[in-house]
C-alpha positions as CSV (number, residue, x, y, z in Angstrom):
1,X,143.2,66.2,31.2
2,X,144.1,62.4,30.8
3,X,144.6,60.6,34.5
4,X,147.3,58.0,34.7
5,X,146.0,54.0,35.5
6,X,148.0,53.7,38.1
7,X,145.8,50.7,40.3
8,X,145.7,46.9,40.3
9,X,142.6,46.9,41.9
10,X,139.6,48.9,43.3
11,X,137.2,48.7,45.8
12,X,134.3,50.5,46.5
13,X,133.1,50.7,50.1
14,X,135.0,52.1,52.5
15,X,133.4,50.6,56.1
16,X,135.7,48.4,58.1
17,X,135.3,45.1,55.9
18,X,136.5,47.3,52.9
19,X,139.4,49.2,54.5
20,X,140.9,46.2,56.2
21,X,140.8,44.5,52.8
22,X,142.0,47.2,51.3
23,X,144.9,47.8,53.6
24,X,145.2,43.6,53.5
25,X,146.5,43.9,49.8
26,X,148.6,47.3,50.0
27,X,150.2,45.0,52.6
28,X,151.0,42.4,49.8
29,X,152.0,45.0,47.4
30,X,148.6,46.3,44.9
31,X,148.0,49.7,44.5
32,X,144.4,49.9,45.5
33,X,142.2,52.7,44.4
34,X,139.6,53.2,47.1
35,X,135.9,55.0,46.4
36,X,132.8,55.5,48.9
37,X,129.9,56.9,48.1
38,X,130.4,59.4,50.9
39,X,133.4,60.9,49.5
40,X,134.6,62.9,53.2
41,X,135.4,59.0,53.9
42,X,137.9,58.7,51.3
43,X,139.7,61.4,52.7
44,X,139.4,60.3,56.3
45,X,140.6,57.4,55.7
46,X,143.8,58.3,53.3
47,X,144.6,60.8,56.2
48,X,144.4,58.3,58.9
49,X,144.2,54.1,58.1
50,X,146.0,54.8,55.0
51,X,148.5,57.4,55.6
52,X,152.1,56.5,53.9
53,X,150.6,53.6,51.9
54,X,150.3,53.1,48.0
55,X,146.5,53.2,48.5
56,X,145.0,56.1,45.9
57,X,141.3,57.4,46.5
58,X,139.0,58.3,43.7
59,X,136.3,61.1,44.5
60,X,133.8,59.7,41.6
61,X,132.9,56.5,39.9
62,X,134.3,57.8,36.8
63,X,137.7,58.7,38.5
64,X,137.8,54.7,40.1
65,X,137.5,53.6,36.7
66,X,140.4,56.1,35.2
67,X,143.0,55.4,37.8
68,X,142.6,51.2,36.9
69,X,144.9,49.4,35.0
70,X,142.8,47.0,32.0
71,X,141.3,44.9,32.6
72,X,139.7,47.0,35.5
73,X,139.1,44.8,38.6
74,X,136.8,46.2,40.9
75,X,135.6,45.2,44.2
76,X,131.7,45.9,45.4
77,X,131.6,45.5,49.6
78,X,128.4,47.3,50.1
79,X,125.1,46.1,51.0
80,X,123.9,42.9,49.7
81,X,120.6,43.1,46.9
82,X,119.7,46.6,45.3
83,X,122.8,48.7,46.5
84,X,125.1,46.0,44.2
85,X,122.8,46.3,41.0
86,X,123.0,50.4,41.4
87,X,127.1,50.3,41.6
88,X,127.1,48.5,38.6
89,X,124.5,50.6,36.5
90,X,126.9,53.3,37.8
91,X,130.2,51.6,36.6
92,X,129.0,50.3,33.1
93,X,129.5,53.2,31.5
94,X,133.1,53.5,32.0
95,X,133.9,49.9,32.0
96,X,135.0,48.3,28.5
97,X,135.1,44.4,27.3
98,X,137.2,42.5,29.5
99,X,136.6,44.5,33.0
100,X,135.6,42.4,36.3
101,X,133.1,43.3,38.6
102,X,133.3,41.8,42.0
103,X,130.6,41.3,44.6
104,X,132.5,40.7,48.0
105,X,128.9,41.0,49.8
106,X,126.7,38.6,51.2
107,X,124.8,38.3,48.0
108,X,122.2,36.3,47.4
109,X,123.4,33.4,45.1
110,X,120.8,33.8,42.4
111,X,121.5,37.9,42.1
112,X,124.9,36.4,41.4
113,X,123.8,33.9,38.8
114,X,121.6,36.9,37.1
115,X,124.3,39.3,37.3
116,X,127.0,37.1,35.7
117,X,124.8,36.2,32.3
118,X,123.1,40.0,32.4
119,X,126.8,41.3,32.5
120,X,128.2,38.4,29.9
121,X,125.7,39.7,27.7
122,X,127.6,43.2,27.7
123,X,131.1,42.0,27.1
124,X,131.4,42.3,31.3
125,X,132.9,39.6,33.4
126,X,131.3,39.0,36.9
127,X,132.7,37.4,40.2
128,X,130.6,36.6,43.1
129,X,132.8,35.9,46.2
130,X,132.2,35.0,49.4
131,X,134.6,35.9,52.1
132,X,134.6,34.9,55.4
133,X,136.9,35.7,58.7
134,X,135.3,39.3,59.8
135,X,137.4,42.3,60.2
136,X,140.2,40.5,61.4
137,X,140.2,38.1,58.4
138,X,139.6,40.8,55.9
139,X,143.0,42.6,57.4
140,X,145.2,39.9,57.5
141,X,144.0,36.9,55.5
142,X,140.1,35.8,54.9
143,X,138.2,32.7,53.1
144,X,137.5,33.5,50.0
145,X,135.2,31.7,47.4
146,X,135.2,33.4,44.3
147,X,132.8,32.2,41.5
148,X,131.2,33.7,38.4
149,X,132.8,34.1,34.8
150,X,135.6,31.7,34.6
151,X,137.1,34.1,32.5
152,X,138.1,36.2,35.3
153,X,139.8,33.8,37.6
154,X,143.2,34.1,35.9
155,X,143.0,38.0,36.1
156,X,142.4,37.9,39.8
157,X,143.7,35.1,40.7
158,X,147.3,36.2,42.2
159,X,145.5,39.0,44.4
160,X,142.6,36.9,45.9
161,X,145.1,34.0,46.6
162,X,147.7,36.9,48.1
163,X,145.7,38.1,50.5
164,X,143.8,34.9,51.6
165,X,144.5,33.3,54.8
166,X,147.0,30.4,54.6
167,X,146.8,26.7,56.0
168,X,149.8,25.5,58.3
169,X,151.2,24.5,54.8
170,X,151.2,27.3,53.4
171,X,148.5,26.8,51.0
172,X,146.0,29.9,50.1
173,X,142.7,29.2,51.0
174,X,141.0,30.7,48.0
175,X,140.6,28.9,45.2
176,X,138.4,29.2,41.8
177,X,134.7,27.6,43.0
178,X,133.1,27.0,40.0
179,X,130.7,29.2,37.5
180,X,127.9,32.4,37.8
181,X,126.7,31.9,41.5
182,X,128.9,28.9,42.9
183,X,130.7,31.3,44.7
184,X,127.9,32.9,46.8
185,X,126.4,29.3,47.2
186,X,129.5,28.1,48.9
187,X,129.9,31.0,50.5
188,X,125.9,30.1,51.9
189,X,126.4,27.0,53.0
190,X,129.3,27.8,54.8
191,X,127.3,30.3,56.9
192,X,124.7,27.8,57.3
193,X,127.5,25.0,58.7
194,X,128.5,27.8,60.5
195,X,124.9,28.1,62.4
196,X,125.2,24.4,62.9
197,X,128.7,24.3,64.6
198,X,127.1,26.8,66.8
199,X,124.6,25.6,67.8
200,X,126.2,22.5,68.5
201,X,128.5,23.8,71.2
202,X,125.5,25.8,72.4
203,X,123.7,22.5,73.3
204,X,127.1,21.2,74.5
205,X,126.9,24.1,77.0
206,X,123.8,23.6,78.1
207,X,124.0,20.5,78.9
208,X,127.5,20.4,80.8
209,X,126.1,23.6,82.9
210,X,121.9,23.0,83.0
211,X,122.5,19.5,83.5
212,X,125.9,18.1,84.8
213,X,125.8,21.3,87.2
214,X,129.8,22.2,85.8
215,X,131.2,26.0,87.0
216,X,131.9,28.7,84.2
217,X,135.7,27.7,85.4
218,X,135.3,23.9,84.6
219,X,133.3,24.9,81.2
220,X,136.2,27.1,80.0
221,X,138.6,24.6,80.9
222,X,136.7,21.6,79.1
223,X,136.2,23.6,75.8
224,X,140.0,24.5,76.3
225,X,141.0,20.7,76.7
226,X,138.6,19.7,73.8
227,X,140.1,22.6,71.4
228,X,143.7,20.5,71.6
229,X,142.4,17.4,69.9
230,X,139.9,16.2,67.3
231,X,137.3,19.2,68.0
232,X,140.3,22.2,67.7
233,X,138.2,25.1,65.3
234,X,138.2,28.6,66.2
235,X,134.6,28.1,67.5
236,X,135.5,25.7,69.9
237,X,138.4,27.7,71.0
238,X,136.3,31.4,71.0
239,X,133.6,29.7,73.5
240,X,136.7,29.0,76.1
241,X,137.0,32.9,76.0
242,X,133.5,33.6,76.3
243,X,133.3,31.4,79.5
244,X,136.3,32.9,81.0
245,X,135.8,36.8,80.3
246,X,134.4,38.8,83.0
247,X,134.1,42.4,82.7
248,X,136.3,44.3,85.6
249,X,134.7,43.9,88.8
250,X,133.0,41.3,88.3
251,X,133.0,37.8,89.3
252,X,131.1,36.5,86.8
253,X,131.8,35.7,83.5
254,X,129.5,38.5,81.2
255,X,127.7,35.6,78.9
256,X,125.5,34.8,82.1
257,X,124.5,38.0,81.6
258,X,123.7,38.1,78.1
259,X,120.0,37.9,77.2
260,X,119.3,34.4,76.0
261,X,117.7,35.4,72.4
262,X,120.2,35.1,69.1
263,X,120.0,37.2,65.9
264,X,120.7,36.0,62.8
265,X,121.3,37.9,59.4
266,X,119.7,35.5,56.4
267,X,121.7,33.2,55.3
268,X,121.7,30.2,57.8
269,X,117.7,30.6,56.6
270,X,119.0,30.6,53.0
271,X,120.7,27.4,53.4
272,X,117.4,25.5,55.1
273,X,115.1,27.0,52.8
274,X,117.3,26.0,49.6
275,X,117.5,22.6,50.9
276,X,113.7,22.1,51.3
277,X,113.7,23.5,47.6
278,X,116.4,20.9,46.6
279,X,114.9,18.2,48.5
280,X,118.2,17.7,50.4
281,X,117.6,16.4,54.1
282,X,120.2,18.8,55.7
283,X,118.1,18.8,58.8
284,X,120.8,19.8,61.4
285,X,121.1,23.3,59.8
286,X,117.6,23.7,59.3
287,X,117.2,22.7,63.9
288,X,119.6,25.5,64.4
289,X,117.6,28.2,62.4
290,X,114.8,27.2,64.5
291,X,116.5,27.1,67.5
292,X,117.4,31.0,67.2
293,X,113.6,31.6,66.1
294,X,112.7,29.9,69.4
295,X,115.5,31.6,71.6
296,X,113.8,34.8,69.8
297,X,110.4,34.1,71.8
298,X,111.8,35.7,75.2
299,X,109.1,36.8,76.8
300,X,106.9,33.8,75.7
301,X,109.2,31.5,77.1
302,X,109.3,33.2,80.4
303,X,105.4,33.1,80.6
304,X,105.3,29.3,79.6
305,X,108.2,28.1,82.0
306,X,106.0,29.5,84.8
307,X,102.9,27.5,83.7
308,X,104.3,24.4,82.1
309,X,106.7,23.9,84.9
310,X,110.2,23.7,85.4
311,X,112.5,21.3,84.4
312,X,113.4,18.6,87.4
313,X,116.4,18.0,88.3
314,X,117.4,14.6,87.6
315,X,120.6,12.1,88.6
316,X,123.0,11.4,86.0
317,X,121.1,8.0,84.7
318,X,122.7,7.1,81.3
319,X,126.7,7.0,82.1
320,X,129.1,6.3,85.0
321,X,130.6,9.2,86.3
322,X,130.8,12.5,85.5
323,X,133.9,12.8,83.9
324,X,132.4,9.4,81.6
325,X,129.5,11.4,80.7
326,X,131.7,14.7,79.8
327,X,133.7,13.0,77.4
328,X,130.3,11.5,75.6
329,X,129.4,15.5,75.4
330,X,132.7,15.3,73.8
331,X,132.1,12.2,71.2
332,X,128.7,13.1,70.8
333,X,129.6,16.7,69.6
334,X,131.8,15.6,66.9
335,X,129.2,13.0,65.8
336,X,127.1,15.8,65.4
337,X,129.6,18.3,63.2
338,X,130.6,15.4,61.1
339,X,126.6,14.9,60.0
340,X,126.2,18.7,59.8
341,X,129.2,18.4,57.1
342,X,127.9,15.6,55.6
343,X,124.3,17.0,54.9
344,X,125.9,20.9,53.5
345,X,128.0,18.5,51.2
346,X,125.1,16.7,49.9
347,X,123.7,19.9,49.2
348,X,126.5,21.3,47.3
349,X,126.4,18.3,45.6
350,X,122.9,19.0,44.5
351,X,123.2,22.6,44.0
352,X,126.2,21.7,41.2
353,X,124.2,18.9,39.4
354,X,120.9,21.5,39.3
355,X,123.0,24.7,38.0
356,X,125.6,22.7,35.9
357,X,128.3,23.8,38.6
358,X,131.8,21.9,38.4
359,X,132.4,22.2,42.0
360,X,135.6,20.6,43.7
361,X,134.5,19.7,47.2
362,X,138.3,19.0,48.1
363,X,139.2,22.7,47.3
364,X,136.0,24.1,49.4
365,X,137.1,22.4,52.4
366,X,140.4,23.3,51.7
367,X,139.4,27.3,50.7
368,X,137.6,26.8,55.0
369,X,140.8,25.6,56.6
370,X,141.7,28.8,58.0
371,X,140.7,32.7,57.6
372,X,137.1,31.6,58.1
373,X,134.6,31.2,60.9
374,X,134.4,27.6,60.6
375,X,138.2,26.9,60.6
376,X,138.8,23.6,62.1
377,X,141.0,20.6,62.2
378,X,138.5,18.7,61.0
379,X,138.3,20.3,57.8
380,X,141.7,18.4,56.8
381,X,140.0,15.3,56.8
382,X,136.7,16.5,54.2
383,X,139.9,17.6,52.2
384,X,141.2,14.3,52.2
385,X,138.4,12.3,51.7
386,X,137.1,14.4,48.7
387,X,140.5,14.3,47.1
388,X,140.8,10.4,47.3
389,X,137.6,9.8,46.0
390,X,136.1,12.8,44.5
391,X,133.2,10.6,43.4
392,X,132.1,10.2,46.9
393,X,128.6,9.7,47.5
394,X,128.4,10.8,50.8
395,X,131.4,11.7,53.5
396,X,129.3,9.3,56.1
397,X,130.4,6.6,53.3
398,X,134.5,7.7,53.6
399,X,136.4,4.9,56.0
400,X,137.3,7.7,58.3
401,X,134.0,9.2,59.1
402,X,132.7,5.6,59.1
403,X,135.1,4.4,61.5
404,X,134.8,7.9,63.8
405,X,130.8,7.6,63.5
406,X,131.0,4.3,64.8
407,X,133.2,5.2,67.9
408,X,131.1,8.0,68.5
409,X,127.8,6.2,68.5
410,X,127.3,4.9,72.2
411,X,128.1,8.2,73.4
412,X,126.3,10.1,71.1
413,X,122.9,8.1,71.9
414,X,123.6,8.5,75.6
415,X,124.1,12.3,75.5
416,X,120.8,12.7,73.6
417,X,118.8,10.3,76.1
418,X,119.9,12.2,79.3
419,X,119.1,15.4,78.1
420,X,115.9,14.3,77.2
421,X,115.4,12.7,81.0
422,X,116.8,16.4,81.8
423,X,114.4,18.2,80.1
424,X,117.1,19.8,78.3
425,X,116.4,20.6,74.6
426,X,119.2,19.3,72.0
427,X,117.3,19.3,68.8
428,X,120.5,19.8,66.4
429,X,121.7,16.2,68.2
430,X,118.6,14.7,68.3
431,X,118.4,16.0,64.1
432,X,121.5,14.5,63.6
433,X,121.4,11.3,65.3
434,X,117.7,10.5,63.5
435,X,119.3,11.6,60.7
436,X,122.1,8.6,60.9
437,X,120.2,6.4,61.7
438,X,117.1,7.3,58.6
439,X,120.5,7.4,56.1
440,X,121.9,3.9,56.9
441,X,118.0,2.2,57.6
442,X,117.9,0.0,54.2
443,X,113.7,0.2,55.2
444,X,112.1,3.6,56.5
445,X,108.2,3.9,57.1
446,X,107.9,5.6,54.2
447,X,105.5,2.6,52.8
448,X,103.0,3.3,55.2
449,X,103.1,7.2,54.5
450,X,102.5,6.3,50.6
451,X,99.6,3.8,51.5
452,X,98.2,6.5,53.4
453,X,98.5,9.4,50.3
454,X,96.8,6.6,48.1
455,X,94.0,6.0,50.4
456,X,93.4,9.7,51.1
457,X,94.3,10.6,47.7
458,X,94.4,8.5,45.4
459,X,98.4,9.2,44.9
460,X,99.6,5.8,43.9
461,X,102.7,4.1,45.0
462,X,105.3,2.0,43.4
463,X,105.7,-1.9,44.3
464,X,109.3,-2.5,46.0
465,X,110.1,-5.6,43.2
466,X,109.5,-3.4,40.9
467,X,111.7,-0.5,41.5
468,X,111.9,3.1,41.1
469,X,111.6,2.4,37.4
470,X,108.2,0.6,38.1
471,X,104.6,1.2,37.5
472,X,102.4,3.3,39.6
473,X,99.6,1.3,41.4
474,X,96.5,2.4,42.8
475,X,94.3,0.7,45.1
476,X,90.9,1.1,45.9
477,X,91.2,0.8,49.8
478,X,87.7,0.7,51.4
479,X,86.3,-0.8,47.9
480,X,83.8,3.1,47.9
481,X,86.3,4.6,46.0
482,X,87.1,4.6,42.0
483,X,89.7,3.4,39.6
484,X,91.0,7.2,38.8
485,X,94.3,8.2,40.2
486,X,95.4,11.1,41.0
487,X,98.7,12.4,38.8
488,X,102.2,11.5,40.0
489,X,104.7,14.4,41.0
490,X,107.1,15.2,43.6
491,X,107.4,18.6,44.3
């Protein structure tokens, strides 16, 4: 018995991310045909989430694939790693030339580079996607990054852009990253900027409550204010309604309750260990990975505050007043997001030279203006300065950030030398304000470090008349050693 193709579109994995995007594009008018593994949750959700809607459930793999219009789309949201590769062993055998697979998961970019040439190689097309915004953005309108076979992007284009979120323009934010794993990649560094940005407020917090002594009441009311000008993101405007919830009966906000130790799911670690691999200083990312590692240590913080001492309390030394000092927590936290920025765009940038990516970095910061965690107002000006010089080196090197870096730079270094008189940690400022200063030093120690590796090693090092095209010169230091050198690399 023949079954009609009847769906646009189907999805397989039925948990919440899944049936709010699946609901998200019977809302813009697909037929979606819906498959879990556990088939009782097809049902369940037909006779509940779904009931009157165009949504159609299939109670096999080989009934998905019947229902689907060619070229079959189909939608993975299961767990990232093994579970993907055994979906699409399943689905291969139904599937003809021409039909799309898409990972929605948080995939590991290289599966997704693997997966697009293994399934190439069979006539299959292949998307890797990220998409960001939780369940509410999977319901009614997430980030999405697709990359993968470019093939694809026409066929799916019109649903992905549908059902994305839209900036105040009304502009999707989805658009077509670049090829096999640029999608995931994007999708990775975005999660690793979004570690940053939280950290950032976290210090922010600490040092306005541990330090400048403000009430939960003034904290909310301060991250309120901020949220209405340059620093207005969704992060920004969350942490006011942290600080202000309390939980009935209570008259205290429930984050001082909250056990001081943060989880953390893979890919902000991703992003630092990729940079390391790349060679890409993005040092403010790499702080906030740490930071959670360290917030991890609990109990070994409580037994070393109780021998190394606690922190004393200290006057405010480095600014005015109080309400001075507040508003360099202010500059000094959008110094700090603009470097984070600039370091996950340097490396994209690297990522797309290595793996022959054609990334637009205009179109990424557009695709996070809205739907995603890192949503921000700030995003509007990396679109800008990417789509007036899409050549641009560096964002730190665009007038704007220039100019705002500059402002910011009396508070910034203020904020990071009180905390430190505090006794208050800030390592994703302190990162990023060594790291501004490192990037526009024309001369760096780094002479003395290769004098050292020659001595030691016999490593050589390159004259500075000469250049980075110049010889390789080794010196015999303490006049005991030889004329052989060791071999040149940089790993």
């Amino acid at each position: 018995m023949s079954v009609e193709a009847v769906g646009d579109v189907g999805l397989i994995g039925l948990a919440v991310m899944g049936q709010n995007l699946v609901l998200n594009m019977n809302d813009h008018g697909y037929v979606v045909v819906a498959y879990n593994r556990t088939t009782s949750k097809v049902d369940e959700f037909l006779a509940h989430e779904a009931k009157d809607t165009k949504i159609v459930g299939a109670h096999s793999i080989q009934e998905l694939c019947q229902k689907l219009k060619r070229p079959r789309k189909i939608i993975l949201l299961v767990k990232a790693g093994a579970p993907v590769d055994e979906f699409i062993a399943q689905l291969e055998p139904y599937l003809e030339e021409g039909d799309i697979v898409i990972d929605g998961g948080n995939s590991h970019y290289p599966d997704s580079i693997r997966r697009t040439k293994e399934l190439e190689a069979k006539g299959l097309l292949f998307v890797g996607s990220g998409v960001s915004g939780g369940e509410e953005g999977a319901r009614f309108g997430p980030s999405l990054m697709p990359g993968g076979s470019p093939a694809a992007w026409p066929h799916i284009k019109n649903i992905f852009q549908d059902i994305a979120a839209k900036t105040k323009e009304g502009e999707p934010c989805c658009d077509w990253v670049g090829e096999t794993g640029a999608g995931h990649y994007v999708k990775m560094v975005h999660n690793g900027i979004e570690y940053g940005d939280m950290q950032i407020i976290a210090e922010a917090y600490d040092i306005l409550k541990n330090g400048l002594g403000l009430s939960y009441d003034e904290l909310a009311a301060t991250f309120e204010e901020w949220n209405k000008g340059e620093l207005d993101s969704f992060l920004v405007e969350l942490t006011a309604d942290v600080l202000k919830y309390k939980e009935e009966g209570s008259s205290v906000p429930l984050v001082e309750y909250i056990r001081d130790a943060a989880g953390q799911k893979g890919t902000g670690k991703w992003t630092a260990i990729d940079a390391l691999d790349y060679g890409i200083p993005v040092t403010l990312i790499g702080e906030a990975v740490f930071a959670r590692c360290l917030s991890a240590l609990k109990d070994e913080r409580v037994r070393a505050s109780g021998i190394l001492g606690a922190k004393e309390p200290q006057d405010l030394l480095v600014s005015k007043s109080k309400k001075d000092f507040i508003e360099d927590v202010r500059q000094a936290m959008y110094a700090a997001k603009i470097i984070s920025y600039a370091q996950g765009f340097m490396l994209l940038r690297e990522a797309a030279k290595v793996n022959n990516w054609n990334l637009n970095y205009g179109g990424i910061a557009m695709m996070w203006r809205g739907g995603c965690i890192i949503r921000s107002a700030f995003l509007k000006d990396i679109h800008h300065a990417f789509t007036s010089n899409p050549q641009l080196e560096n964002l730190l090197l665009d007038p704007f950030f220039t100019k705002a870096i500059l402002r910011c730079q009396k508070s910034f270094r203020r904020v990071v030398a009180q905390a430190s008189l505090w006794g208050i940690p800030v390592p994703a400022y302190s990162t990023a304000l060594s790291f501004y200063d490192g990037y526009r030093s024309a001369k760096v120690p780094a002479n003395l470090i290769q004098a050292q590796r020659d001595y030691f090693g016999a490593h050589t090092y390159q004259l500075e008349k000469e250049g980075a095209s110049g010889k390789w010169h080794h010196t015999n230091w303490t006049g005991r050693g030889g004329r052989v050198s060791s071999s040149t690399y940089n790993a």
